[in-house]
Each structure stands twice: as C-alpha cells, then as structure tokens.
C-alpha positions as CSV (number, residue, x, y, z in Angstrom):
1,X,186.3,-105.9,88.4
2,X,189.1,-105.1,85.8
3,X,188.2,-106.6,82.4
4,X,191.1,-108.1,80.1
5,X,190.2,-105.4,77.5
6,X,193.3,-103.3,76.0
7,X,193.5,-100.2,73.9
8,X,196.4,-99.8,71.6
9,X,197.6,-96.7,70.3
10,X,196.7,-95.4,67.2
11,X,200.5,-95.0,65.9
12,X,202.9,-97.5,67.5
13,X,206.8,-97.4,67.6
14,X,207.0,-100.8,66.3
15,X,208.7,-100.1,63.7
16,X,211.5,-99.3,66.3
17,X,211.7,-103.1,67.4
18,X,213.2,-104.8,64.2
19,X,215.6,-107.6,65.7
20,X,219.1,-106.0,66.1
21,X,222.4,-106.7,67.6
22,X,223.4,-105.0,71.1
23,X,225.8,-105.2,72.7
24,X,226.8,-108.4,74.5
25,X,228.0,-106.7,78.5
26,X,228.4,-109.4,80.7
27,X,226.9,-112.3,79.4
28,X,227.0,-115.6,81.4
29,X,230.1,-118.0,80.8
30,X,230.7,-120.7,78.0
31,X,230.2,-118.9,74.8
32,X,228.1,-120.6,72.2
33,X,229.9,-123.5,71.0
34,X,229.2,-127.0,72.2
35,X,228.9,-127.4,75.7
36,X,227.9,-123.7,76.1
37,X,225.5,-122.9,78.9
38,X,221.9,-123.2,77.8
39,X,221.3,-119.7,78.8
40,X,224.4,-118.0,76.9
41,X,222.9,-119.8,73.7
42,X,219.2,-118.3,74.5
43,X,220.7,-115.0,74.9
44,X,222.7,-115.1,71.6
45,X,220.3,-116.9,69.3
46,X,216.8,-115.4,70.6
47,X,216.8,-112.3,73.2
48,X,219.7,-110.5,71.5
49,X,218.4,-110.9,67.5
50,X,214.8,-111.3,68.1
51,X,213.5,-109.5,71.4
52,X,216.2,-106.9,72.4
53,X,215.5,-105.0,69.4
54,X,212.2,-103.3,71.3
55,X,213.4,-104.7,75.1
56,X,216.9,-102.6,74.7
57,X,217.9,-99.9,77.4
58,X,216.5,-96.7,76.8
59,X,214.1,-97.9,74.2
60,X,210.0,-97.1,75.0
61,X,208.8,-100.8,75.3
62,X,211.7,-101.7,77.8
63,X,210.6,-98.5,79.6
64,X,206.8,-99.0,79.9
65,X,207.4,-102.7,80.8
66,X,210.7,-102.2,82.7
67,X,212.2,-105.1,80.5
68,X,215.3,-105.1,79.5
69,X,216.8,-107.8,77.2
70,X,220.2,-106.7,76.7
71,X,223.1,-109.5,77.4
72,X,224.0,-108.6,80.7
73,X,220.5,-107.2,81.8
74,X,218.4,-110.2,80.9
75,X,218.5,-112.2,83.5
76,X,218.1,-111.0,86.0
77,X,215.4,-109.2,84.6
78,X,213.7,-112.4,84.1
79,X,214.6,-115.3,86.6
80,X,211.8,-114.8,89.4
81,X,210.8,-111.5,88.8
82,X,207.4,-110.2,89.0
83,X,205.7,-109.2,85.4
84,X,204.1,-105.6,85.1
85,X,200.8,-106.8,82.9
86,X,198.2,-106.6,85.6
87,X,197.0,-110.4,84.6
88,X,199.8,-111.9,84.8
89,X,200.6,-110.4,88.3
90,X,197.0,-111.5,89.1
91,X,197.2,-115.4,88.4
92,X,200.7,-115.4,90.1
93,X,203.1,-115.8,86.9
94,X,206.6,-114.3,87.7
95,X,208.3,-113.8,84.1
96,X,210.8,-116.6,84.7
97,X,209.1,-119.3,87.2
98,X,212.8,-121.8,87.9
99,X,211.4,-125.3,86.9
100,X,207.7,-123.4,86.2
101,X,207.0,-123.1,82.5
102,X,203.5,-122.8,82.7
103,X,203.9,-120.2,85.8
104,X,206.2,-117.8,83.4
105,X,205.3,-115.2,81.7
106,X,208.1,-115.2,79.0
107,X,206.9,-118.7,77.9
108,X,203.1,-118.0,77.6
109,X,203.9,-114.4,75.6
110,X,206.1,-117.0,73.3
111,X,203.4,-119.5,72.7
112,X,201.3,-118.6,69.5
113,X,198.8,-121.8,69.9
114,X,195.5,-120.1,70.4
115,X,194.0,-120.9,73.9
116,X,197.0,-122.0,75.3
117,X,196.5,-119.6,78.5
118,X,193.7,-118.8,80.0
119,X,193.8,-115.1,80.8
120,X,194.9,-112.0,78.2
121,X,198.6,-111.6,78.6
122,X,199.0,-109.3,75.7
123,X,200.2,-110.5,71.9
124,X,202.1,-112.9,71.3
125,X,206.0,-112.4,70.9
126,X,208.2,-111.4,68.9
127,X,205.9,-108.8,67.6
128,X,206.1,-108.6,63.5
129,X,205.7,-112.3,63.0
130,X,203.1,-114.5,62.3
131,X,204.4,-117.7,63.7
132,X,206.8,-116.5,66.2
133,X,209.3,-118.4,67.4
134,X,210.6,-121.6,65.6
135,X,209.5,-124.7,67.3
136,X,212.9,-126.0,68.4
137,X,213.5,-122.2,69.6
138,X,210.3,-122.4,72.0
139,X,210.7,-126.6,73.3
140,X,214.9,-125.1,74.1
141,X,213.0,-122.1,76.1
142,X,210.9,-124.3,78.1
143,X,213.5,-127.0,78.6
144,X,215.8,-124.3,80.6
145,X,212.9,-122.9,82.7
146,X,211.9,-126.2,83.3
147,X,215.4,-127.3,84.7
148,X,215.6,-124.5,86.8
149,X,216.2,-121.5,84.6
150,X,220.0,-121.7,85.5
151,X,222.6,-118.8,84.9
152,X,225.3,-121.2,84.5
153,X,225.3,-124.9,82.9
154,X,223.9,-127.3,79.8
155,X,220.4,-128.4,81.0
156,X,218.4,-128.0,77.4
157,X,219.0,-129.4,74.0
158,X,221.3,-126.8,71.8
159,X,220.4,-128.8,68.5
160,X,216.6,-127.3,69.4
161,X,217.9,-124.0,68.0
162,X,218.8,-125.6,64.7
163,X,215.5,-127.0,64.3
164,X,213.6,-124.2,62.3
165,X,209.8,-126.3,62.0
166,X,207.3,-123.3,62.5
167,X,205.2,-123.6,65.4
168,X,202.0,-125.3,64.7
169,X,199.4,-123.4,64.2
170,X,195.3,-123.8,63.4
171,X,194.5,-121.8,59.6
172,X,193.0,-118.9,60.7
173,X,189.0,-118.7,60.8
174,X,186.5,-115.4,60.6
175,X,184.3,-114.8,62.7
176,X,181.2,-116.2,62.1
177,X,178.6,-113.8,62.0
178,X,176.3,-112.6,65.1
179,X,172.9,-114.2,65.1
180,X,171.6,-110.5,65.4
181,X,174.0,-107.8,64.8
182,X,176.3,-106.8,62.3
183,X,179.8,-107.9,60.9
184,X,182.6,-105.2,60.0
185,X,185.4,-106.9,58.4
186,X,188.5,-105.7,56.9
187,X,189.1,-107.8,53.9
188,X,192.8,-109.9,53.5
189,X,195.0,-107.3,53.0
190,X,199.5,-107.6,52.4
191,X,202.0,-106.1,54.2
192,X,204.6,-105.8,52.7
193,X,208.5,-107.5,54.1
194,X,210.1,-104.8,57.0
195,X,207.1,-102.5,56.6
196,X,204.5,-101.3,59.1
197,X,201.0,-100.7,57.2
198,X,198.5,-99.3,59.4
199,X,194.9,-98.4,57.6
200,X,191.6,-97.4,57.7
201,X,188.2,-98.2,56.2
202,X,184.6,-96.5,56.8
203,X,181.8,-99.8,57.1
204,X,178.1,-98.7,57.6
205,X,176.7,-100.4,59.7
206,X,173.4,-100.9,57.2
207,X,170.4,-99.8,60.2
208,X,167.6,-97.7,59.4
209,X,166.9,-96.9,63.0
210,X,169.6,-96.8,66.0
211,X,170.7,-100.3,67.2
212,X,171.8,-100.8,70.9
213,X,174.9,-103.1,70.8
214,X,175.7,-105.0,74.2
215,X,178.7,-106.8,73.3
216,X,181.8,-106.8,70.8
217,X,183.5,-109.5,69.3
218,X,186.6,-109.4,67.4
219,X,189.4,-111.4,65.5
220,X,192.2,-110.9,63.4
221,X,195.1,-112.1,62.0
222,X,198.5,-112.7,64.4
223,X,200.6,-109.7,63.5
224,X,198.4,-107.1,64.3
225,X,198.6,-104.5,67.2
226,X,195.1,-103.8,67.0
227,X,191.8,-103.4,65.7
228,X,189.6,-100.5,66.9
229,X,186.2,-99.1,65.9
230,X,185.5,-95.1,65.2
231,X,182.9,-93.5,65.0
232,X,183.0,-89.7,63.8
233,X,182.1,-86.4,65.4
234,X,181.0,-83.6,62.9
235,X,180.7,-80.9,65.4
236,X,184.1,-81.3,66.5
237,X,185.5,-78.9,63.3
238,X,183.5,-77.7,60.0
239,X,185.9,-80.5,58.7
240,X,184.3,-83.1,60.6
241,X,181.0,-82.9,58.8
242,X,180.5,-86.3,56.1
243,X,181.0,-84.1,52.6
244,X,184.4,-82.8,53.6
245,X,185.4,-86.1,55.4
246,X,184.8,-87.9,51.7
247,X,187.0,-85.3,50.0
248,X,189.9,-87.0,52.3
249,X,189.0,-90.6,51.3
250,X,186.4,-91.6,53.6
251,X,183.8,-93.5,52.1
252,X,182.6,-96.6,52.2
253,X,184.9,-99.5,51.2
254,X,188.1,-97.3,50.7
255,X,191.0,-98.1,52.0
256,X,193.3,-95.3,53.6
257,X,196.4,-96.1,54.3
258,X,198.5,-93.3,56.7
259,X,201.9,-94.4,55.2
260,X,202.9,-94.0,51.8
261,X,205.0,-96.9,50.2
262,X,208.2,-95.5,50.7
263,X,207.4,-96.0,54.6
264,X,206.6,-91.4,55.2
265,X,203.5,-90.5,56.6
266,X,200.0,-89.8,54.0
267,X,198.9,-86.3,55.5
268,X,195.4,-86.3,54.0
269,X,194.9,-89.9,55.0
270,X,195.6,-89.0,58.7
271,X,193.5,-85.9,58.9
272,X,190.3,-87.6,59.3
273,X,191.7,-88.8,62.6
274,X,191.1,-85.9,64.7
275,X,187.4,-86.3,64.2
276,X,187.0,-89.5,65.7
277,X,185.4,-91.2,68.9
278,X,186.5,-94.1,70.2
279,X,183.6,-96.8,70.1
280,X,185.5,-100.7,70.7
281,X,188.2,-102.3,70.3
282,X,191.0,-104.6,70.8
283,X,194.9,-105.1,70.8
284,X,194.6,-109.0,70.8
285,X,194.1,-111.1,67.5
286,X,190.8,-112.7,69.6
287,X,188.7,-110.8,72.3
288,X,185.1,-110.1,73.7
289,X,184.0,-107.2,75.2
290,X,180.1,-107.5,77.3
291,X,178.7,-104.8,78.6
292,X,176.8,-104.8,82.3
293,X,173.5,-106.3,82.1
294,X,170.6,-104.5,80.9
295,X,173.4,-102.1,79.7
296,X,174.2,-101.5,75.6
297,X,175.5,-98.9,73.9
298,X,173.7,-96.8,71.5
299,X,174.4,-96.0,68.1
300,X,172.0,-93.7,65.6
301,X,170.7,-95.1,62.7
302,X,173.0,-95.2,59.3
303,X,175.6,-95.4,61.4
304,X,179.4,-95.6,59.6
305,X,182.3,-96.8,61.4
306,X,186.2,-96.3,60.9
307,X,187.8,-99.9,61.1
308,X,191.7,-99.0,62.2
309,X,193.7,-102.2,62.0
310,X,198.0,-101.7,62.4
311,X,200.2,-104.7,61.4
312,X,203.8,-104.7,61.3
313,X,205.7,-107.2,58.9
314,X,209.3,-108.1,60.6
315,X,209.8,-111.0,58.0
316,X,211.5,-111.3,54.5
317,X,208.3,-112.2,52.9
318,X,204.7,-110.6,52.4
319,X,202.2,-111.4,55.4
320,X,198.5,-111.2,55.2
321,X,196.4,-108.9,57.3
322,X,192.5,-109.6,58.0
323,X,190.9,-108.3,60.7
324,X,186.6,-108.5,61.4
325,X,184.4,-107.6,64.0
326,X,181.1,-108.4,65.3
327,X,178.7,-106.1,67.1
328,X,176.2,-107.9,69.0
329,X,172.7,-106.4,69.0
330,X,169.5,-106.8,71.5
331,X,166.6,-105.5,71.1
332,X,165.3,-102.0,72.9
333,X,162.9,-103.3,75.0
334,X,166.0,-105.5,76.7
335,X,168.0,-102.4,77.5
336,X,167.4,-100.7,80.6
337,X,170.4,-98.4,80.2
338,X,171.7,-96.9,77.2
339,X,175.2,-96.0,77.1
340,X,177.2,-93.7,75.5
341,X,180.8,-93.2,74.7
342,X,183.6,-91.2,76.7
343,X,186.0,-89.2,74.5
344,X,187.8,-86.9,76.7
345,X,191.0,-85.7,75.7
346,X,193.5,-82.9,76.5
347,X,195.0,-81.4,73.3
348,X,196.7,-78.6,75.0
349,X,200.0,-79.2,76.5
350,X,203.8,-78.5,76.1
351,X,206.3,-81.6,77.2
352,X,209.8,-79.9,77.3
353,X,213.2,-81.2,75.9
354,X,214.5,-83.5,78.8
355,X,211.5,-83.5,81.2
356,X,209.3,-84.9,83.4
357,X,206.2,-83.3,83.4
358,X,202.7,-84.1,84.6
359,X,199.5,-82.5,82.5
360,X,196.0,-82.0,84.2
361,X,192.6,-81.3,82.4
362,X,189.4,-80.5,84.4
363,X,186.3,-82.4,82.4
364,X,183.1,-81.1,84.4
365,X,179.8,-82.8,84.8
366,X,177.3,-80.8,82.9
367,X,179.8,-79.3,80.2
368,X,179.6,-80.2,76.5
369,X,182.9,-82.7,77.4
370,X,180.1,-84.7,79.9
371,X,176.5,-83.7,79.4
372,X,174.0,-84.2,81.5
373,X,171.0,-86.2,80.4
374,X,169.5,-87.2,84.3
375,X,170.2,-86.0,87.9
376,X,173.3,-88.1,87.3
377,X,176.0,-89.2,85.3
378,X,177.0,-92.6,85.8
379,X,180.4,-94.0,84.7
380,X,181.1,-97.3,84.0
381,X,183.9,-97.9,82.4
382,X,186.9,-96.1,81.8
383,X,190.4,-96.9,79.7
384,X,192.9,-94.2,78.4
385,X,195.3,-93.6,75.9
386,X,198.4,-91.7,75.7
387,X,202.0,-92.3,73.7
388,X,205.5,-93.7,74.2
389,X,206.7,-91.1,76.9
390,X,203.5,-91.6,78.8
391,X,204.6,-92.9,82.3
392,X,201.4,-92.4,83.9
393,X,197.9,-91.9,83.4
394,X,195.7,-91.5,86.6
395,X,191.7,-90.0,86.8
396,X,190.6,-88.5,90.0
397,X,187.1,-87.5,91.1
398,X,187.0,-84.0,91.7
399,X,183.8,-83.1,94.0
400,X,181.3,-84.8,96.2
401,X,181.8,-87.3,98.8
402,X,184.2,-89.1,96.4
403,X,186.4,-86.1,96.1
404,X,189.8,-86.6,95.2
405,X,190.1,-90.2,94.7
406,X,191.5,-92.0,92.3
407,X,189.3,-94.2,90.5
408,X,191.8,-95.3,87.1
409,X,195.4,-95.9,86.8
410,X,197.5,-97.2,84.1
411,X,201.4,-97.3,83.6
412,X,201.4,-99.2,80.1
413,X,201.2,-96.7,77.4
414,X,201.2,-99.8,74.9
415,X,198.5,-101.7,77.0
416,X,196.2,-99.7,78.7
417,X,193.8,-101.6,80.6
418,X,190.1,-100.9,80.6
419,X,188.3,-100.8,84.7
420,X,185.0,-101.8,84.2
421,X,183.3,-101.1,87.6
422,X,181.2,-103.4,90.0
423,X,179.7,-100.5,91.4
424,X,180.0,-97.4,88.8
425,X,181.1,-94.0,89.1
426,X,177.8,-91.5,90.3
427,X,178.6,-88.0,89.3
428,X,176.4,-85.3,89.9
429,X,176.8,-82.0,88.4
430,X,179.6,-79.3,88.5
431,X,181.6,-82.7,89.9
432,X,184.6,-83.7,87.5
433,X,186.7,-86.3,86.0
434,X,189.9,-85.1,86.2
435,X,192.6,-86.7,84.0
436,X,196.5,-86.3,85.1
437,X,199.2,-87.7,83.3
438,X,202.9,-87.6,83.4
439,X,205.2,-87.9,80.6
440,X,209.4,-88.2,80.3
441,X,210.2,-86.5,77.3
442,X,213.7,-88.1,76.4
443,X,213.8,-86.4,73.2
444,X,215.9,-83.0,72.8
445,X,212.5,-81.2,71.0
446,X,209.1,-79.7,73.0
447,X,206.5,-82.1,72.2
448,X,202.7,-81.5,71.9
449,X,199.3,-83.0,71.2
450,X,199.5,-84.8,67.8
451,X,197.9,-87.7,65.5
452,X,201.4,-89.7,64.9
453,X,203.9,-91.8,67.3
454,X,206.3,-89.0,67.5
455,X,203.6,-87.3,69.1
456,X,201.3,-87.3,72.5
457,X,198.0,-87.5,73.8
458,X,196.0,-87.9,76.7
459,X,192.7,-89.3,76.7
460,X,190.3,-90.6,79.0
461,X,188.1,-93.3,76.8
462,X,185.1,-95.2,78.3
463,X,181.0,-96.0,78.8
464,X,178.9,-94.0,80.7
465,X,175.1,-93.5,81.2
C-alpha cells in the first residue's frame, strides 16, 4: 500500500518560479483580441505569466515533472497526457481530460477549495499564492476542458479573465487539539511580498516519561511547501549535544530564520540542520499520517522538536504563515511494536560539471546506521529525499532471499512519496538497505552533499522496528 504522504525538501528552488515571460514559439492561431481562440488567451493570460515561470524548459520543476508550459510546448504537454504524481495516475486523471474537468489534473492542482478532490495531488497551484487563481481565471479553465480542450476555436467566455473575484475560500482553522497527545504549533508569522521565508522553532513536547505517538496530524496555511518535524541527534558531532545547539539559537520558542532580510543565507541559523532526524511531516497545507496497528513510534521523555515550515510569498502584499501539528498519543500497554525512525544518508559524493551520475551507499543490518535490537529488523516504511538534480532515487535489498530487489522508487525530487508496506521489510543481519541515486548535474561546478538548494543529498527516511 502506498500512503499519500510527501516529503519536501528542506531548501526548495521556489524562489526560481516567480511568474515571468517566455518566449511565445508557436502558439496556436487568433492572437488575443476578441474572437481569439480560448486556448491562445489561457496560454497568454495564465500559463505564460503565472505557471511557466517554474514549468519553463530546462528549469528543475518542468524536469522532475516533465511539464513544460512554454507557448509552443503546453499543449501538447497537457491535452490527454498522462500526469507523473503517482495519485493522479492511480484514479485515472490524465492532465487535460477533452470535455473531463473533474478527470484533469491541471484543474484539480488549480482548485484551492479544500476537499474538492479526494486523493493528495500535491499543493495547490500557482505556488506563492494564497488564493490562486482568480475566479474568472479558473470557471474560463474549466469551460475549455469542458468543451473539449480544443487547440483551435472560441468555446469559453474571454470576459472570465477580466473577472478578478478571489476564489472562495473557508477562513482558515487550527487544529483542534488531540484528545491525548500534544500540539506543536508555529504561531502566525509574515512573509514578506517576493520573498521566500523558511524557519525553524524548537517545541518541547512537555512529557516526563517517553510517549508512543501512532499518528500525525497536520495543518497549515496555503502557501507553504511544508511542515516537518526534527528531532536532534547529539552523537552525530560534539556540536550536536543541547548546550552548543543553544549557542546557535535553538531554544525553546525562538525563531530561526535561514535567510536574512536581504534574501542571503543565515550561516549560524542553518548549522543546527545537520544534526537533525527526520520524525513527520508534510508538504500539504492538511494531512494525516497513521501508523500500522499496534505500531507507534517512540519518543524519550523531554523530548524537543524542530518545527521547519517554508512559505514562499509571490504576491505584492504581506501573506501570513501558521502552521500546527498534532501528535497523537496511545498508551503503552496499546503498542505492540515500538518504532523508531530511519535517517540514512550518504554525505559523501562528487556530481561533476555536466553529468549524469549515479551514487551508492551500503547501510548494513547491525551497523550503528541500522542497529539491531531482535533477531530482525523490520522495515516498514520508507520515503527519501534528495535535491533538484535528483532524477532518481531507488533502495535495493542487498542479502537474503530478497537479494537485490527493489523495494522503493521515486522520480520526484519535490514530492517524494512515502511506501508504507502491507507486508514489511524483514532484514536479518549483515543484510543491507542499499540506497542508489542518480543525479544530472546541469550546472558548470562539482556539486556535493550540502544543507541549502544549491546543494544535494541522498537520504533514505522512514519507520522501522
């Protein structure tokens, strides 16, 4: 069973996807004045200046999703083409269904009403909004995929692009908190107009003794790329330990943000960032995670977590951020498994100028990386995370009768999905999770292992017992 959950990375390129204009190529007959045809006017007044700033040739997002919005490349990228977010391709959406609104892809990713689909298609689009397209914008969009999605010809409204009403949407509502549990919330927050604001803030968790947590819920505000939960590892470095993590802001209630104001990068705020371990979280602004049953995952008492929320602010005005999230607690005697947290990452590797190169790292039952508290090691879920140039990220068993096979794969750098396993992963030891992933470096430098977007990384992330 694959679960709808998605990591996001910790340093996106969103930044890269402000709305700019490309160049028009062969764009479809009738220009944009009256009469034009429907789709000439949806290329020039919302692909070209509102998606084809991140869906442009060459750019990451078009690469990872292998969408590209440019006038002359956008339709036939979209008109009965199959999507690449595993969901979608699961309940049968094509990106453009002719006459099929509610069986596209590219409608539903435009739609910001909460619950109007059923499955997790990703956010909502564009991305550094927080109402999306206009109203008139999104009934002209349905009106030409409902009339067939034609190349050529006047089959939707053009006055619906003048009509700049915001698309209704429901005041946004916390989380309420968990009958037994515990609420991490990061307070309303601005971002500031063109500027990406990504931050962190440590929450304890307020438990004498460990908790066991078998579910995660979380919320935010749209806008957001993600919220995830850290937890820290103090024998990772002599700089991991809590007294020298405090000297680099991390305490409780203070916010860190990793850019400064003038948009470079805050060194010391980033630093605690190589001590952490991935505990939960989530790239959509509402999501619940529940573990197997009888399965939670422990966490030791006065327990502190990082809260990592990123929004991006596309608009000319300040947006609010607010992100919370609930960890669900049962009680010991319920859990017949207690799980821990996967954190295996390859941090040395060299990507060349120009290059396609695939990276492999060995992680052996038994070893520090997977230690060994029964006869077995039992996997149950697994997710991974690498960069922009990541084009592929598969796990392999290595040893025993499962020896070789490939048991994750992901192609979406920006939405890697998390396999949560019907019948889990038994490892026994000196067998080996082995993580292989390939990267296109299109950039004219070597690059490495590193904490920011203009970096890599390859980790394996998931739950194991």
């Amino acid at each position: 069973m694959r679960s709808a959950f998605r990591l996001v990375p910790l340093a996106l390129l969103a930044a890269a996807c402000a709305g700019a204009e490309v160049p028009t190529g062969d764009a479809p007959s009738g220009g944009t004045g009256p009469g034009a045809a429907s789709f000439a006017l949806l290329q020039t007044r919302v692909l070209t200046p509102q998606c084809a700033g991140c869906h442009t040739a060459g750019s990451p997002s078009a690469a990872q999703s292998g969408l590209v919005l440019d006038a002359g490349s956008a339709y036939g990228a979209l008109v009965g083409v199959r999507p690449t977010n595993a969901n979608a391709r699961r309940d049968g959406l094509l990106r453009v269904a002719a006459g099929k609104p509610d069986s596209s892809l590219l409608y539903h990713k435009l739609v910001w009403t909460p619950g109007h689909h059923a499955a997790d298609y990703g956010n909502p689009m564009p991305l550094g909004t927080t109402r999306g397209l206009a109203a008139g914008e999104l009934e002209f969009v349905r009106q030409w995929i409902a009339a067939g999605a034609p190349r050529e010809g006047a089959v939707a409204a053009a006055s619906l692009l003048d009509d700049r009403t915001a698309q209704t949407l429901p005041p946004f509502v916390p989380l309420a908190r968990p009958a037994s549990g515990v609420q991490l919330a990061v307070d309303s927050f601005a971002v500031a107009p063109a500027f990406e604001r990504e931050l962190f803030v440590l929450r304890p968790l307020g438990n004498a003794e460990e908790v066991f947590v078998d579910r995660f819920e979380f919320r935010m505000r749209p806008g957001s790329h993600h919220l995830l939960l850290y937890d820290f590892d103090p024998g990772r470095s002599p700089l991991c330990v809590p007294q020298v993590l405090a000297l680099a802001g991390v305490t409780p209630g203070n916010v860190r943000d990793i850019r400064n104001p003038d948009g470079s990068m805050n060194t010391l705020a980033m630093a605690p960032m190589a001590c952490h371990v991935f505990v939960a979280g989530s790239m959509t602004t509402s999501f619940a995670y529940q573990f197997p049953p009888g399965v939670a995952l422990r966490l030791r008492a006065n327990a502190a977590l990082d809260v990592n929320v990123h929004y991006v602010n596309r608009g000319a005005a300040p947006m609010a951020g607010e992100a919370y999230a609930n960890l669900h607690t049962i009680d010991r005697a319920r859990v017949q498994r207690a799980a821990s947290t996967l954190d295996l990452g390859n941090t040395s590797f060299s990507l060349p100028a120009g290059q396609r190169t695939t990276v492999t790292k060995e992680f052996v039952v038994g070893s520090a990386a997977l230690p060994l508290r029964d006869s077995v090691l039992t996997v149950f879920a697994l997710t991974s995370h690498m960069h922009s140039r990541g084009e592929r990220f598969v796990v392999r068993v290595k040893g025993g009768a499962r020896n070789g096979e490939i048991v994750y794969e992901n192609t979406d750098w920006e939405h890697p999905v998390m396999t949560t396993y019907a019948s889990p992963l038994v490892l026994r030891r000196g067998e080996a999770l082995v993580s292989e992933v390939t990267f296109l470096n299109t950039t004219a430098r070597t690059l490495r292992f590193g904490l920011t977007s203009e970096d890599e990384m390859a980790i394996v992330f998931g739950y194991y017992y």
